[in-house]
C-alpha positions in Angstrom: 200.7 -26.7 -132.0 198.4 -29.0 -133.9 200.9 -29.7 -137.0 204.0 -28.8 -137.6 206.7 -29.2 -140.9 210.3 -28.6 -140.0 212.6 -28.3 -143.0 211.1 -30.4 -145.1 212.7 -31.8 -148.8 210.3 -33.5 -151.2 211.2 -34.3 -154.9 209.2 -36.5 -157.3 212.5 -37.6 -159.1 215.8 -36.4 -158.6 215.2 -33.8 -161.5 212.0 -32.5 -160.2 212.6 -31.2 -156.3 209.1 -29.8 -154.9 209.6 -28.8 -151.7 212.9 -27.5 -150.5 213.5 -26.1 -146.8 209.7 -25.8 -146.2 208.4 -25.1 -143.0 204.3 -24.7 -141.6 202.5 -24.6 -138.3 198.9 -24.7 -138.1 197.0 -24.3 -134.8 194.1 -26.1 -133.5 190.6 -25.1 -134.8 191.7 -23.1 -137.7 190.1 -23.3 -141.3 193.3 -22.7 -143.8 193.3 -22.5 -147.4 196.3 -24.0 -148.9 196.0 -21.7 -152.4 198.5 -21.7 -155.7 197.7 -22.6 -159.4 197.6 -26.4 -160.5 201.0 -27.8 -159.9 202.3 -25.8 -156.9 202.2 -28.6 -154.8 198.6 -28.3 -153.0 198.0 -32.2 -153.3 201.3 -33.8 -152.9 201.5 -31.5 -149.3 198.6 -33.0 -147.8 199.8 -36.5 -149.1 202.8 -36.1 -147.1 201.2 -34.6 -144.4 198.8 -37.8 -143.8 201.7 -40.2 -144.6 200.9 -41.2 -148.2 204.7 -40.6 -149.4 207.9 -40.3 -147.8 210.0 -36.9 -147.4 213.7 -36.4 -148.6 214.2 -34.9 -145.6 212.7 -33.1 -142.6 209.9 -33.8 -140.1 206.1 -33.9 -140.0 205.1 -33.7 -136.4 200.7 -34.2 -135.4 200.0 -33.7 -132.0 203.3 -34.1 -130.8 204.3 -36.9 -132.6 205.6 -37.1 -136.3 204.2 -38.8 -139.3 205.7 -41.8 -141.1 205.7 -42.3 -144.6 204.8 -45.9 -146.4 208.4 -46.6 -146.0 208.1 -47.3 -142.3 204.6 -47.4 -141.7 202.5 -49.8 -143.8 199.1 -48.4 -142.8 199.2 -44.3 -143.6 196.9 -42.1 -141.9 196.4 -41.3 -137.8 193.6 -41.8 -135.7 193.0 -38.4 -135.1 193.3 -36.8 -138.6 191.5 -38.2 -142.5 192.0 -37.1 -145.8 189.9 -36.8 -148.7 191.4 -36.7 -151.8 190.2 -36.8 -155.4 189.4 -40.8 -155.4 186.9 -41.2 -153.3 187.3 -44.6 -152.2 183.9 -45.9 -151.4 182.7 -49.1 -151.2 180.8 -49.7 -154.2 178.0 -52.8 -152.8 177.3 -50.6 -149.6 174.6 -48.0 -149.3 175.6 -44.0 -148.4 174.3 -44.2 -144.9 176.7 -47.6 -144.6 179.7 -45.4 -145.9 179.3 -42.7 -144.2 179.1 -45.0 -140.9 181.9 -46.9 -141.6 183.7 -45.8 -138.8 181.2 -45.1 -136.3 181.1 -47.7 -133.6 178.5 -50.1 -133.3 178.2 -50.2 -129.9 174.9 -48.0 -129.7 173.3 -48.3 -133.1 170.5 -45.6 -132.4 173.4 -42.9 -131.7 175.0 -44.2 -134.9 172.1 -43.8 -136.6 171.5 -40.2 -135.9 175.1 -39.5 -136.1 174.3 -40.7 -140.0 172.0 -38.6 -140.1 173.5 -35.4 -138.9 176.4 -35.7 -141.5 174.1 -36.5 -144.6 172.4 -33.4 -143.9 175.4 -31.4 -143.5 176.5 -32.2 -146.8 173.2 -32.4 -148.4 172.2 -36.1 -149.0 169.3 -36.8 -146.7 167.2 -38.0 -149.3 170.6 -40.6 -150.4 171.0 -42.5 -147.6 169.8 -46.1 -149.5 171.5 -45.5 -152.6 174.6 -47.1 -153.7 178.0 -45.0 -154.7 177.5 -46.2 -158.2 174.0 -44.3 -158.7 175.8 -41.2 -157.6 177.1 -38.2 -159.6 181.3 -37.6 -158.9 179.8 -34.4 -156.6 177.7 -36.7 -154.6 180.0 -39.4 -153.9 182.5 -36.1 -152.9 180.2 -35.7 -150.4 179.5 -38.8 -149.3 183.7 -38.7 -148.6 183.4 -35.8 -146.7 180.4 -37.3 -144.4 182.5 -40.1 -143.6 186.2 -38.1 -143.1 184.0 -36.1 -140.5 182.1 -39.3 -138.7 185.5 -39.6 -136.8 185.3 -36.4 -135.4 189.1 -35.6 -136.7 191.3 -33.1 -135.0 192.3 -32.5 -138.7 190.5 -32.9 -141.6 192.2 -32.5 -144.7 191.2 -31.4 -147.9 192.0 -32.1 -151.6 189.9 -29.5 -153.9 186.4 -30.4 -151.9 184.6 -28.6 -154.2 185.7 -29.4 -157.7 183.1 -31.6 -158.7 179.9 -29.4 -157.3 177.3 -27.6 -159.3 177.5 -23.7 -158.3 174.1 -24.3 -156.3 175.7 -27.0 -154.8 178.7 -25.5 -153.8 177.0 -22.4 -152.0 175.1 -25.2 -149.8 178.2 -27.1 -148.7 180.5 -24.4 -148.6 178.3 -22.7 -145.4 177.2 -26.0 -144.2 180.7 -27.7 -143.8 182.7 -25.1 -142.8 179.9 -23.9 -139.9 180.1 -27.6 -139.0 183.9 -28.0 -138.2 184.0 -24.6 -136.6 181.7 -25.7 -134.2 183.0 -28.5 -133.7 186.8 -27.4 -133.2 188.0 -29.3 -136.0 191.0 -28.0 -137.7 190.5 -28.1 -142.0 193.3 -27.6 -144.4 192.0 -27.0 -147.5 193.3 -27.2 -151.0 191.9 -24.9 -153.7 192.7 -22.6 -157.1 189.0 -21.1 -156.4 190.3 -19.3 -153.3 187.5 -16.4 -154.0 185.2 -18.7 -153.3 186.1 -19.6 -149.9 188.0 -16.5 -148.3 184.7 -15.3 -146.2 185.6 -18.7 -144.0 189.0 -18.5 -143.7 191.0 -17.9 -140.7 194.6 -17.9 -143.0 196.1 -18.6 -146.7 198.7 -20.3 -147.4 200.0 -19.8 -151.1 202.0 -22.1 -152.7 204.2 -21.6 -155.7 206.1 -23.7 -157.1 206.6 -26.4 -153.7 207.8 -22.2 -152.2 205.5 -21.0 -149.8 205.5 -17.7 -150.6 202.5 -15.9 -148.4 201.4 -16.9 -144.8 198.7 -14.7 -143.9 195.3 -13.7 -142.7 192.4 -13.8 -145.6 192.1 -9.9 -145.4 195.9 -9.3 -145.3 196.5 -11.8 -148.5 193.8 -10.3 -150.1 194.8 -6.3 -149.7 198.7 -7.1 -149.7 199.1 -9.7 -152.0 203.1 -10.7 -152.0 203.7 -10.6 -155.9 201.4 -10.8 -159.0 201.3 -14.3 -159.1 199.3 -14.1 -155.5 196.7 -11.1 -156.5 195.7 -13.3 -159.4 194.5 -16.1 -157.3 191.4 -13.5 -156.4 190.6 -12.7 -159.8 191.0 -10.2 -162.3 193.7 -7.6 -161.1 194.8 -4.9 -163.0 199.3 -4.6 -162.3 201.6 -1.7 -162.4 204.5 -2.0 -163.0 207.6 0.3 -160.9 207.3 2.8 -163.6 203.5 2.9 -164.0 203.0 3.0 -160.6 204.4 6.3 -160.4 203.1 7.8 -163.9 199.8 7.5 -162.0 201.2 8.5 -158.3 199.6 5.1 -156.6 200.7 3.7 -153.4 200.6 -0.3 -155.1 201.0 -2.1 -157.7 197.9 -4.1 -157.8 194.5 -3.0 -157.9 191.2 -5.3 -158.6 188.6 -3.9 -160.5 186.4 -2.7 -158.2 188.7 -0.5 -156.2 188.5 2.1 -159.7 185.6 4.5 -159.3 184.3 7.0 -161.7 184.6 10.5 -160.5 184.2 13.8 -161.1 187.3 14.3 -161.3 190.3 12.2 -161.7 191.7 10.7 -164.9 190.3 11.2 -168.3 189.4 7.3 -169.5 188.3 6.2 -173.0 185.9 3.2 -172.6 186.7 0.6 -174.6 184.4 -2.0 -173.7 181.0 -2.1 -171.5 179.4 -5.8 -171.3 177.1 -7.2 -168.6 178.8 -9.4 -166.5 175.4 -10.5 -164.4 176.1 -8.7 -160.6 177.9 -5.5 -162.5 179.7 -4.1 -166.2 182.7 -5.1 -166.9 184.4 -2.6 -168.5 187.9 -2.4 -170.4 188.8 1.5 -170.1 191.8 3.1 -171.4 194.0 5.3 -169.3 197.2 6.9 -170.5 197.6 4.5 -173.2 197.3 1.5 -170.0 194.1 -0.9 -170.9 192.3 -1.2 -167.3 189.2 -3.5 -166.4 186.8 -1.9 -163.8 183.1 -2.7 -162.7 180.1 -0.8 -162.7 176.6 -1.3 -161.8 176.0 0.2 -165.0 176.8 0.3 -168.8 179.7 3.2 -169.8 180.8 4.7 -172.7 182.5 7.4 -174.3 184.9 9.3 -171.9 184.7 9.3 -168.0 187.4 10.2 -165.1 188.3 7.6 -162.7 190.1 7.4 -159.6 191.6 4.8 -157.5 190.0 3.8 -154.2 191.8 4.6 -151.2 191.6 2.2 -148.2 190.5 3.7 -144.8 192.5 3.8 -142.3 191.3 1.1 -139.1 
């Protein structure tokens, strides 16, 4: 096992305990999402995992071996593993290419050179590589954080919101580029993220945190379709919930159900359409059903009365 957390205890102040009895294995040459709304404890987990602060209690064991917090270790981080978090830490009178090979040996300066090269273009800065941090946007000098987390060729690369600071064209680019990159390259990545829609097509797991509790360890498909409570389903999106009750008024097998998986039909439930408004890919629609206010989406505009049903999932 590539990391493991036994039992750990974390509290900001004794008034405020995060983490309580928590407990994660991740495996080599996985990409994981560590998912939850702002405050659940995403950032400060990946701090303690690379050493940044000290535990309460419990263990942090990489590759065997476990991780010391700035109490008993004056120089965090392992040789083997890098963070990036929301600072960037650059060095301001160095160019990008200089950054970036920080920690690349200068033993054969050619191979260091390409090396350079080959992590500019995977985060899109070719055309950067003589510029100073202080010329670049927050987005570029994210990248420029990445490049040089990955010149070490990390068993584990961690993390913190990567893609916070991107424009949407941006994003798409770096999204396929990096994670391609550290699958091919066998590199474990634990991501932290509140856009988790964004990044499930490259995930091999989710982790959902809430509250310092995790409360869903699963496959990207499995979180998506079985989401553990309401506070996970709205992680994708809208989601449209049932309660006990409701859930049987309209005979349905769940209690969550996002938009898309409510069809019109032929047949099915009388709807009054409350709402139809472009939404760029599809309508969105606000539809009323037994006096329950649903959203749905469309390809195209609705109104007036229509029946619905509720997509069932085939069976693998």
């Amino acid at each position: 096992m590539l990391l493991e957390i036994n039992n750990l205890f974390f509290s900001h102040s004794p008034e405020n305990n995060l983490f309580r009895n928590f407990n994660l294995k991740v495996e080599e040459g996985k990409t994981i999402a560590l998912a939850g709304e702002s405050g659940c404890g995403k950032s400060t987990l990946l701090n303690l995992i690379y050493g940044l602060l000290d535990s309460d209690k419990g263990e942090i064991i990489f590759q065997g071996k476990p991780i010391l917090g700035p109490k008993k270790n004056l120089v965090p981080g392992e040789d083997d593993m890098k963070l990036v978090a929301q600072n960037y830490d650059l060095m301001p009178y160095s160019t990008v290419a200089e950054n970036v090979g920080k920690f690349i040996s200068n033993i054969n300066l050619e191979a260091k050179k390409e090396k350079v090269q080959e992590l500019l273009t995977v985060v899109g800065l070719e055309e950067y590589a003589c510029i100073l941090p202080k010329y670049l946007s927050g987005g570029q000098q994210q990248r420029v954080s990445i490049a040089r987390a990955l010149s070490v060729m990390p068993k584990l690369l961690l993390l913190d919101e990567p893609f916070s600071n991107l424009d949407f064209s941006r994003k798409i680019e770096l999204r396929e580029r990096l994670f391609r990159y550290v699958k091919e390259k066998n590199i474990s990545l634990l991501i932290s993220t509140h856009e988790i829609q964004e990044v499930i097509p490259w995930l091999d797991q989710i982790i959902v945190l809430q509250e310092g509790r995790l409360i869903q360890n699963n496959n990207a498909e499995e979180t998506y379709n079985t989401p553990y409570n309401e506070y996970v389903a709205k992680l994708f999106g809208e989601v449209n919930i049932f309660s006990e009750d409701e859930k049987s008024i309209f005979d349905l097998p769940k209690n969550f159900w996002y938009p898309h998986e409510i069809k019109i039909s032929t047949t099915g439930k009388e709807a009054k359409v409350v709402e139809s408004r472009f939404a760029g890919s599809h309508f969105w629609n606000k539809i009323s059903v037994k006096d329950k206010n649903l959203i749905m989406y469309t390809p195209e505009k609705i109104e007036g009365f229509i029946h619905i049903e509720f997509e069932k999932k085939k069976e693998k």
